[in-house]
N, C-alpha and C positions, 0 to 999 in steps of 0.2 A: 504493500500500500504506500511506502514512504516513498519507493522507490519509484511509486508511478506519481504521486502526486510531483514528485519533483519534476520530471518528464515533461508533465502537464506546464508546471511552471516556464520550465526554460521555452519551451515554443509559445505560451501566452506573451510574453514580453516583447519580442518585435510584433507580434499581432498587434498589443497595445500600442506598441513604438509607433507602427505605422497610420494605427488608428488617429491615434496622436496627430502626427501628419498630415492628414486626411482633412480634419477640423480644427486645424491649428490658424491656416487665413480663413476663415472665417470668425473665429474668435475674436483674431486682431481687426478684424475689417480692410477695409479699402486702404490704408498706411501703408505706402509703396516704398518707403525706408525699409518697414518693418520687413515685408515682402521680397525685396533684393536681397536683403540678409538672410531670408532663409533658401530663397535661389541658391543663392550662393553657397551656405554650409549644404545643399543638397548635393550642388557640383562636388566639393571637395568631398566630400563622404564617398563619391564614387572616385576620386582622382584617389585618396588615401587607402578606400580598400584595395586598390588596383597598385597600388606600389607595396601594401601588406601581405597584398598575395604575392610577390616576389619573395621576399622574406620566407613561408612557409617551404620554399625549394630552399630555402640556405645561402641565397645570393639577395647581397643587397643593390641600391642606385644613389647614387648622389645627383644624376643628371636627368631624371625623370620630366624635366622641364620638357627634355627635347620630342618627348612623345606629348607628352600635354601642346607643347606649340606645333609640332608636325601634324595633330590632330586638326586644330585650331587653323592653320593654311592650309591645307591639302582638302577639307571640307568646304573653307569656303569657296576659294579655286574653282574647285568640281562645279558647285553650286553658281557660282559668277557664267564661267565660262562654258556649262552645258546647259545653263538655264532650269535645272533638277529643284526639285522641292530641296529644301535645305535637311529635312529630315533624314530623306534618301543620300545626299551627298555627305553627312556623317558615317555612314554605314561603309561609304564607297571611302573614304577619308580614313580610317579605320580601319579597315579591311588593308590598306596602303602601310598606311602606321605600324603595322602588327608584321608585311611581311619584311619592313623597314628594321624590326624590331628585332625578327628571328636571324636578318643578317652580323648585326652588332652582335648578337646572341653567338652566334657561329665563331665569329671571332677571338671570342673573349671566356665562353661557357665553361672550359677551364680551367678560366684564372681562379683564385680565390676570392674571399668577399670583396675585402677593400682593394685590390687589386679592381675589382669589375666594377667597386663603385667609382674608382676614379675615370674607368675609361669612357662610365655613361657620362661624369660631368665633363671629359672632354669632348666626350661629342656634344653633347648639347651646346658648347661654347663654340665649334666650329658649325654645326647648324643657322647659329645666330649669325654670325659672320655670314656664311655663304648668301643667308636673303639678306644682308644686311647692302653690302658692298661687292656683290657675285654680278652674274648677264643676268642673272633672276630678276632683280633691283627693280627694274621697272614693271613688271606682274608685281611684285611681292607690296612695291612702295617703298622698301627701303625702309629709313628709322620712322618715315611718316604713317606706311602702313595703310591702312583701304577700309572702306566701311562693307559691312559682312550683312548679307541679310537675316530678316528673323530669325527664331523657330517657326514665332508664330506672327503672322503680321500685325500689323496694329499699334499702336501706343496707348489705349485705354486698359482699363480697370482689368475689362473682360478679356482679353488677349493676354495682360498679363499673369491672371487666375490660370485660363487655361495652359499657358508656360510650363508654372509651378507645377500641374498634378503631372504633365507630361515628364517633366522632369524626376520630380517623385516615383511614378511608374519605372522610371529608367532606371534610377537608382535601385529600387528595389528588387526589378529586375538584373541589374547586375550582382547585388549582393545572394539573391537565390542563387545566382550562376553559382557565385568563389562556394556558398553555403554546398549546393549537390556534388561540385569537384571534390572539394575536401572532404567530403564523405563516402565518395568513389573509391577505386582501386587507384585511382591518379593522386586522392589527396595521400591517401599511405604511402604511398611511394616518396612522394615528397617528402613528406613527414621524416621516412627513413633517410634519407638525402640528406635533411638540413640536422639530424641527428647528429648521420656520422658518415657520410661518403663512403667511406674505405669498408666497414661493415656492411655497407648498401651496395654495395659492388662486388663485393665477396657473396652477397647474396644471394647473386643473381640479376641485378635491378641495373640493366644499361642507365646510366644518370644522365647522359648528357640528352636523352629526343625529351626526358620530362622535364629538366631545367630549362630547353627550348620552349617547351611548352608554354611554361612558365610566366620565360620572359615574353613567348609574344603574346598570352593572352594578358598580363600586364599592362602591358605596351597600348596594346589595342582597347583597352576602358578607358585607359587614362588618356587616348585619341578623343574619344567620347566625351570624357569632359572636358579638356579643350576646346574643342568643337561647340560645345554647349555654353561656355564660358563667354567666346567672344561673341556669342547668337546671341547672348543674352545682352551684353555693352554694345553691340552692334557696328565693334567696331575690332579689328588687331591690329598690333606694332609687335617689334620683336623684343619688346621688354616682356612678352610671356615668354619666354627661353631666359629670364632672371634668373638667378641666383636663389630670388628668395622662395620661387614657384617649385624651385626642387627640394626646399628645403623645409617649408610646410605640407607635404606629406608626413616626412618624419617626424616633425615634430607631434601632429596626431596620431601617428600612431604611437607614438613611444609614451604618450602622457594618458592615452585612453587603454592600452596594452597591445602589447609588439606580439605579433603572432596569434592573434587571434581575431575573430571577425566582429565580434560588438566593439575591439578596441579603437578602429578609426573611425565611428560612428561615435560614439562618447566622448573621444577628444577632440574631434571635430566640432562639435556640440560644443562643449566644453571654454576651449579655446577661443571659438568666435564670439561667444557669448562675454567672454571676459575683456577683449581685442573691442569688441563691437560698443559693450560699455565704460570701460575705462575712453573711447572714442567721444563720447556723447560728454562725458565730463569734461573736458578739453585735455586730458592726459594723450595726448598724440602720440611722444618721443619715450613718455615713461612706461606706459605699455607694450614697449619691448623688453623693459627690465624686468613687467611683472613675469610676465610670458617665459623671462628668462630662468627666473626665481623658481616658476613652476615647476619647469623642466627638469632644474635640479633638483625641489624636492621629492619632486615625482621619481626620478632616479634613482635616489637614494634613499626615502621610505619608502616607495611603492614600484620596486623594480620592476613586478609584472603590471604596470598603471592603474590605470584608475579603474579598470572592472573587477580589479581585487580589494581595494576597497572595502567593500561588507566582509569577507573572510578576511581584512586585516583588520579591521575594529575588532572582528568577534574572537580573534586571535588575541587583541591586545586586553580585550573584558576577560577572558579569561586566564591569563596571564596574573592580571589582577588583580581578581578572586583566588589563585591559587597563592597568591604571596598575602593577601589578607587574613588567607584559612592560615596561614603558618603562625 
């Protein structure tokens, strides 16, 4: 009985989550501040699960920008220059990104972690280059960059509602994806991968077609929100291949918990909610220090993040009580 009730619980909580979601703009109303911000944490939640699912293979990115902004050109591109519904040229934009992804993959699948994460942030810095100051320059815009059409057309209320669930739907759809892989014969394999390699191979378990895998279905969400990102600003430059675009991933995942799938949805959550309000205070400059603050103590008391949390309180009440009984 405990054992189903618990069951029960862990699948009600994204039901709720999503529910959540569902009637969350309607709560807040028509507040199109309120609204972009949740746009927004929706995008990232699919960009952070989609760099957290690398991590379950046992490879990390430090240059995950470069698929987030190859997403972001290559859909609108498609969409500019074949005249395609912008929906459809994500998908086509994507599908590009991903076989873009398995190439670098190819390359590098080998390496070790930090070995492969620095070659993602090199390339993402010579991506930015190449549209920047390349023969591209004049399609791409160069540092001026080109206005991208919708998802959805329109500038009212109602186009921007309908955005939102579309996007929501996406997200949730991606997160069922990483949720069925990982519970496949694909996620165990992984699983054994980012355990121990050398055991994983001894065991039979070729590593490099599932770290391919990996990396291009990675590659290929985080195209997605890209893509989704400047549909929604309605506009790209290649300050989405920053610096700081490869490096908030990590930071959601590692403050909400690394390796597991509710951890970049809660620090996501988490983090913008914190960024978004210290914003509205006029705290601009010092809400990187909170941010910063976090990170570290998330690190250091809460090494597996913030979804451990209730089992670390209940760890520390009991802790507690057993030094009070003494």
């Amino acid at each position: 009985m405990i054992a189903v009730s618990v069951v029960k619980r862990y699948h009600l909580i994204p039901i709720l989550a999503f529910t959540g979601a569902v009637f969350l703009p309607v709560l807040l109303g028509s507040n199109q501040y309120f609204r972009t911000v949740l746009i927004l944490m929706l995008i990232f939640i699919i960009y952070a699960s989609a760099w957290n699912f690398l991590t379950f293979s046992g490879q990390g990115s430090l240059g995950h920008a470069a698929f987030f902004g190859l997403g972001g050109y290559l859909s609108s591109l498609i969409a500019i220059q074949i005249k395609i519904p912008f929906i459809i040229a994500i998908l086509a934009g994507a599908g590009l990104t991903t076989v873009i992804g398995l190439l670098i993959g190819l390359t590098c699948v080998r390496l070790r972690e930090w070995f492969l994460a620095m070659v993602t942030f090199g390339f993402a810095v010579i991506v930015q280059t190449v549209i920047v100051i390349s023969q591209l320059s004049p399609i791409t815009g160069g540092w001026d960059g080109y206005p991208v059409p919708k998802l959805i057309p329109g500038t009212g209320p109602a186009s921007s509602l309908i955005e939102y669930y579309c996007i929501l739907i996406i997200a949730a759809g991606s997160l069922l994806l990483f949720h069925l892989l990982l519970r496949s014969k694909i996620g165990l394999a992984l699983a054994a991968i980012r355990e121990n390699e050398m055991e994983a191979k001894a065991s039979g378990i070729n590593t490099v077609p599932f770290k391919l895998f990996a990396f291009g279905i990675s590659s290929g969400i985080a195209a997605i929100a890209g893509a989704l990102e400047v549909s929604h600003f309605g506009y790209i430059s290649p300050e989405i291949f920053g610096t700081d675009i490869s490096f908030w991933p990590v930071v959601y995942s590692i403050t909400g918990g690394l390796g597991t799938l509710a951890g970049p949805i809660i620090g996501t959550i988490v983090v913008s909610f914190i960024w978004e309000g210290l914003n509205a205070l006029g705290l601009t400059y010092e809400r990187f220090i909170v941010i910063g603050l976090l990170l570290i103590l998330t690190i250091i008391f809460l090494p597996k993040g913030l979804v451990s949390l209730p089992d670390a309180v209940h760890a520390w009440k009991k802790r507690g009580f057993q030094m009070r009984k003494r």
